[in-house]
N, C-alpha and C positions, 0 to 999 in steps of 0.2 A: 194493365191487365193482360193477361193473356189471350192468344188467338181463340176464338169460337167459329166452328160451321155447322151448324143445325143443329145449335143444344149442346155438340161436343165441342169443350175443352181441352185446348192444347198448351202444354206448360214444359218446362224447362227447370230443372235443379241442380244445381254441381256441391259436393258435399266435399269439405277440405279438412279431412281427419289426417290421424299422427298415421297409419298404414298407406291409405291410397288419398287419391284425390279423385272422386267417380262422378262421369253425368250421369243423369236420369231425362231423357226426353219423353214423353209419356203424353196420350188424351184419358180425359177425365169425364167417364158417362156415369150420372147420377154418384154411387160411389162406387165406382170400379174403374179403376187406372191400371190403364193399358198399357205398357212401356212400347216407345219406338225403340229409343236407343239407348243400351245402355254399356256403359263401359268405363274403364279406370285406368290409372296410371301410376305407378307406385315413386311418388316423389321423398319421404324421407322425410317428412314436417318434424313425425315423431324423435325421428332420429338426431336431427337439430338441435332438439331441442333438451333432450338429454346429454348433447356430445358440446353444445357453446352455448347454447340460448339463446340462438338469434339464428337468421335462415341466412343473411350476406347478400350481396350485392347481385351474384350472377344464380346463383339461385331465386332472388325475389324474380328475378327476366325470367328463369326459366317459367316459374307457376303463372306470371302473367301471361304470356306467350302460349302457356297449355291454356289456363283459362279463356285468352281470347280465341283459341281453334273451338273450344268448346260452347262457348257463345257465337259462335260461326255456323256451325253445326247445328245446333239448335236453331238460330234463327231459319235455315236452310230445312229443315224437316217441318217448319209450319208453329214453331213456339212465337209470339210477339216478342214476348221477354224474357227475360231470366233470371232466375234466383242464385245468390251466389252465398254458402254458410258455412264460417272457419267454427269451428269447436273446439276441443282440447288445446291443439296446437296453438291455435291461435290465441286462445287465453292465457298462453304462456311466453311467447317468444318476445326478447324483447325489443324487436322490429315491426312487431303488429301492425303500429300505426302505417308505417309505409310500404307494409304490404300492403292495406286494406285501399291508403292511397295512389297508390302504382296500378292495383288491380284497376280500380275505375278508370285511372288514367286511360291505360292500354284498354280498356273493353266496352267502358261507359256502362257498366253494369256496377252497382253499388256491391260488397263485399258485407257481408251481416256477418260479425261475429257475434254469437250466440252465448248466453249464458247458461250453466248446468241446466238449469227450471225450463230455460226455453227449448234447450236440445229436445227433454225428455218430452216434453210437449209435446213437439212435434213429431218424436216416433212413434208418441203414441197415438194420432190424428192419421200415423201414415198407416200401423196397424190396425186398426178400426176405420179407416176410410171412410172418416167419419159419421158413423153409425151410433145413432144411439148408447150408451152403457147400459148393460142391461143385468153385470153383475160384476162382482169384484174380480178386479184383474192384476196383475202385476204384471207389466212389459220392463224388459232391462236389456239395453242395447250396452255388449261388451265390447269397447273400441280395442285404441292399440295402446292409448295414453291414461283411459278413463273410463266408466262405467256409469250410466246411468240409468238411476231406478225411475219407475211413474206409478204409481197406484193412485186407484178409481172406483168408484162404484156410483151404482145410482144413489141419488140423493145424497152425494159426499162430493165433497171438491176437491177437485187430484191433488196429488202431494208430490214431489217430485227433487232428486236430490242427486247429486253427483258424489260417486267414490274415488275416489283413485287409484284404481286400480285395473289397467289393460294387459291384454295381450302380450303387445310388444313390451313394453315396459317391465314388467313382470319376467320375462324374457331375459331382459339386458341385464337385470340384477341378480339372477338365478342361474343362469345357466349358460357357461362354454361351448361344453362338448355339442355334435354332433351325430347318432343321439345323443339328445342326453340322459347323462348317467343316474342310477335308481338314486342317489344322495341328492341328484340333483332336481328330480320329479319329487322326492321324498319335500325338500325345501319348498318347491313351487306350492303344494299342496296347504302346506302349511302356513306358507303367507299367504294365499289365499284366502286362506279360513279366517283368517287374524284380520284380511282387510274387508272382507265381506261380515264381521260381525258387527257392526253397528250401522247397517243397512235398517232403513226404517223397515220398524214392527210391522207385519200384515198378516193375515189370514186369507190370500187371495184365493177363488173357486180356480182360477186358470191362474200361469206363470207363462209368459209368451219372452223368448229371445229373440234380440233380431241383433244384426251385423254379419261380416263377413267370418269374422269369427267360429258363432254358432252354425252357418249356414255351410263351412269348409269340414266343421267336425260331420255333419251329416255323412258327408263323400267318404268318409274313412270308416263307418259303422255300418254293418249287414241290415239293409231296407230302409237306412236314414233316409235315401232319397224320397222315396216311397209313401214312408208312414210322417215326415218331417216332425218328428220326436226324438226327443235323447233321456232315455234309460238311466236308471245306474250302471244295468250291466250293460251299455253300451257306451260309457265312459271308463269302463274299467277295460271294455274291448280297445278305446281308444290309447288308452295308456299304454297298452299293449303294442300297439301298432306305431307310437311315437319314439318309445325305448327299443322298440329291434330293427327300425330303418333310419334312413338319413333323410332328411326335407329333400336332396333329389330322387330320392328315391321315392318318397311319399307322395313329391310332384307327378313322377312318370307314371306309380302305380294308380293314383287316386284322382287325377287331371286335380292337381292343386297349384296354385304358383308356388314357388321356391320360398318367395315371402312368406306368404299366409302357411305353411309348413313348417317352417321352421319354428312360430311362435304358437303352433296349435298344443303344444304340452302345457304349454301356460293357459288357453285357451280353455283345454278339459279341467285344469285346476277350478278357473273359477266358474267353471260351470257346476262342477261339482259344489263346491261353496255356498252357489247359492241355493242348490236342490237343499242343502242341509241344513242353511240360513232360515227356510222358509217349509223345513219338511214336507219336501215332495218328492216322490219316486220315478217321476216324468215330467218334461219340459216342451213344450210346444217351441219349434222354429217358424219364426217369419221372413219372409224374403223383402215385407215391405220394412219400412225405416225414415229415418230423417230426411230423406228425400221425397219420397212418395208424399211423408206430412207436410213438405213444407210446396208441394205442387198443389195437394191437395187445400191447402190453406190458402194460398193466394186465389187459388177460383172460387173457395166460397167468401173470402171478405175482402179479397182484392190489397191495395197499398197500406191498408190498416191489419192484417195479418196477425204484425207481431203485437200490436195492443189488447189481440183479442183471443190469443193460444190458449188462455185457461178455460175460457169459454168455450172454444173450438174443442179442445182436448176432453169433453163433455158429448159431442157428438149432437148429431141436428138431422131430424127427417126431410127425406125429400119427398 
């Protein structure tokens, strides 16, 4: 379990996606998580795993070595333990297993790779902080490698399903230039739409994004920060602003990494896709995620967590 001091919970999550690999240290009052720390490092899982299919030998050192400064860190701000959870990447690479055993090795921290059902689970535990459902929602965390949907409502059991179709990924198959060029945003658009159409049926009252993804296109749209919605016509501002600069340039003007820039074209693709997957003219952004769900999950059911996601992903009064 994780650390408690008078009621408040203290927990730890490291999230091992195809973009970054990020902690989250955070305490947990009633449902509101507080972040301590939080921060990322951009190792290249995704990249891997498009480019051979396996991560190698001096790369598996490296992610343990981050992982174990990261479990260092954590334990040192007041976490007992820590959650450690590969997703995409990890479903894919074909050295998984001895990442997942190398990691414990070096950390003594188990490694959970997740399943599509469990990921979205958990984003959606970490967007609802676990709060009651109190009407139909759709949450869909766009990674770099994958995309997962969750739909929920009261008296309905979530549904949850992974696409494939991210970011970076979408990126690598699409697009050269730097920008890139209208044939090439022209392209993105359209495999987007083509991999977001058989995205389970819903009629959700709200549509909530979360990732770094959705949460980078804010920084490049007039009051994204502000209002944390995205528009059409604040998807068609971002198009704009992806086809007339370069990702350093997008970095310096919009404080974005060079990473997160350079795939945010693909980025507005399938965001756009799925406003028009699920006809809607507005999309809510969340800063909370797989992280947040999976701290918030260990403090309400502790080592039993992942037996009990559908459950959890339901929401529980306190």
């Amino acid at each position: 379990m994780i650390g408690e001091v008078a009621g408040v919970q203290f927990g730890a999550a490291v999230d091992l996606g195809s973009t970054s690999v990020h902690l989250l240290v955070a305490r947990v009052v009633d449902h509101r998580v507080e972040p301590l720390i939080d921060e990322s490092v951009f190792l290249g899982l995704g990249a891997a795993v498009e480019s051979q299919g396996f991560l190698g030998t001096a790369e598996r050192q490296e992610l343990a070595a981050t992982l174990a400064g990261y479990a260092g860190r954590a334990r040192e701000a007041g976490a007992a333990s820590v959650t450690f959870v590969g997703t995409e990447p990890l479903r894919r690479l074909a050295d998984a297993a001895r990442i997942v055993a190398e990691v414990e090795a070096v950390t003594s921290v188990p490694l959970h790779v997740l399943s599509h059902e469990e990921e979205a689970f958990l984003t959606l535990i970490g967007v609802t902080a676990g709060r009651p459902v109190e009407h139909d929602v759709l949450v869909v965390d766009i990674g770099g490698g994958s995309s997962e949907f969750v739909s929920v409502g009261p008296g309905r059991p979530a549904e949850a399903v992974g696409v494939r179709i991210g970011a970076a990924r979408l990126t690598g198959q699409h697009v050269k230039g730097d920008p890139p060029s209208l044939a090439e945003l022209a392209a993105l658009r359209t495999a987007a739409a083509q991999a977001v159409a058989p995205a389970p049926a819903s009629r959700p009252a709200e549509v909530v994004l979360v990732g770094g993804t959705a949460s980078n296109l804010l920084k490049i749209v007039p009051h994204g920060r502000a209002s944390r919605r995205l528009t059409t016509a604040d998807l068609e501002t971002a198009f704009g602003v992806v086809a007339g600069h370069s990702a350093a340039v997008i970095g310096q003007e919009f404080l974005v990494k060079a990473a997160r820039a350079r795939i945010l074209a693909a980025g507005a693709s399938i965001v756009e896709a799925i406003m028009a997957r699920y006809d809607v003219g507005e999309i809510r952004v969340s800063d909370a995620g797989v992280r947040e769900g999976a701290i918030i999950a260990v403090a309400h059911a502790g080592s039993s967590w992942r037996d009990r996601l559908e459950e959890l992903a339901h929401g529980w009064v306190r």
